[in-house]
C-alpha positions as CSV (number, residue, x, y, z in Angstrom):
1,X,-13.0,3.3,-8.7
2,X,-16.1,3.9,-6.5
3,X,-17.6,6.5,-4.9
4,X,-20.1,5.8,-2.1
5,X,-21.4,8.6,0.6
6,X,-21.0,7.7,4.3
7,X,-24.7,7.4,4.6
8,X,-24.5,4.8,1.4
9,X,-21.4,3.0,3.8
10,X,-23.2,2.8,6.9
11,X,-26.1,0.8,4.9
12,X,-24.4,-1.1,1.9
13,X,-21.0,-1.7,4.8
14,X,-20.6,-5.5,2.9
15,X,-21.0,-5.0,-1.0
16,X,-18.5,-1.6,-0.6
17,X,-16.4,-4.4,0.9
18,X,-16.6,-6.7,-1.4
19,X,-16.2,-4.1,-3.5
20,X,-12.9,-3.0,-2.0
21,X,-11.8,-6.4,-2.7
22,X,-11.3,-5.3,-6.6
23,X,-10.8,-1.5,-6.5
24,X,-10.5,1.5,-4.2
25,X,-13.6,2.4,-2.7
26,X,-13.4,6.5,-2.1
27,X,-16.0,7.5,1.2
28,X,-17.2,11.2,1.0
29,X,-18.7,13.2,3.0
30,X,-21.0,16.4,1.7
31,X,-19.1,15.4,-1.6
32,X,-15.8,15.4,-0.6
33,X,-13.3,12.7,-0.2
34,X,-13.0,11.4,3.4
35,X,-11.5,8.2,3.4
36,X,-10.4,5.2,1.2
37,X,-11.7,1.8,1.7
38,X,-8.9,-0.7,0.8
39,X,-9.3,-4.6,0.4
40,X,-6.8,-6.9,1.9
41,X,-8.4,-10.0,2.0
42,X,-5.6,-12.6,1.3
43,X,-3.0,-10.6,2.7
44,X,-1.2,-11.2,5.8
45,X,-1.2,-9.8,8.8
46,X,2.9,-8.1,8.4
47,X,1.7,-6.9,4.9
48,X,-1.3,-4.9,5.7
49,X,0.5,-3.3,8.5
50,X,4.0,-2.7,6.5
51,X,1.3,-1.1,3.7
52,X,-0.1,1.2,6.0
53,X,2.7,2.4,7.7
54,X,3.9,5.7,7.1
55,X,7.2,5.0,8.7
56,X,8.2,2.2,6.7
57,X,6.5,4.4,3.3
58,X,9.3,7.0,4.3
59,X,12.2,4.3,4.8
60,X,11.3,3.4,1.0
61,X,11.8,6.5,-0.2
62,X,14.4,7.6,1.5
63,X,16.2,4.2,0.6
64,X,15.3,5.0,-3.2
65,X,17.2,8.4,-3.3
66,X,20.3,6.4,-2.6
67,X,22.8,5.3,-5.1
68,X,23.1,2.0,-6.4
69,X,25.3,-0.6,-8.0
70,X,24.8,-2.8,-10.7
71,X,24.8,-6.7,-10.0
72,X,27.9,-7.2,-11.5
73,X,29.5,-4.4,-9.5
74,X,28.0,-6.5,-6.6
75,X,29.2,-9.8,-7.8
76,X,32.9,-8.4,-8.0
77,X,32.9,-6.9,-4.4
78,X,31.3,-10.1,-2.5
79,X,34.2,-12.1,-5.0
80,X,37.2,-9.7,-3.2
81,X,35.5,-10.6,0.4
82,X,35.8,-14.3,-0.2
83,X,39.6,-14.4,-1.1
């Protein structure tokens, strides 16, 4: 992972880009972390936003917490729906 300063950003913006492309790039300021510079080149438009979204981060997690079922508990319920 990288470290550049903001001056460093503000002079070198495309290489920590390019950078970004392959790895986290951390931005500090007065040597501490401000910011992380994230590539999505390739990525889609819904992807980048659904990545960034606390909201949806929350959703996850709170989805995670929840019991599951194993597929073949699943299989036998959708086979009692269908008779």
């Amino acid at each position: 992972m990288k470290t550049v300063t903001v001056r460093d950003l503000q002079r070198k913006i495309k290489e920590c880009i390019d950078e970004a492309q392959r790895d986290r790039v951390i931005i500090t300021r007065r040597g501490k972390p401000v910011a992380v510079l994230v590539g999505v080149e390739g990525d889609d438009w819904e992807t980048v936003i659904l990545e960034t979204d606390p909201k949806f981060w929350k959703l996850i997690q709170e989805r995670r917490k929840q019991p599951t079922i194993s597929l073949s508990q699943l299989k036998a319920r959708l086979g009692r729906r269908r008779s």
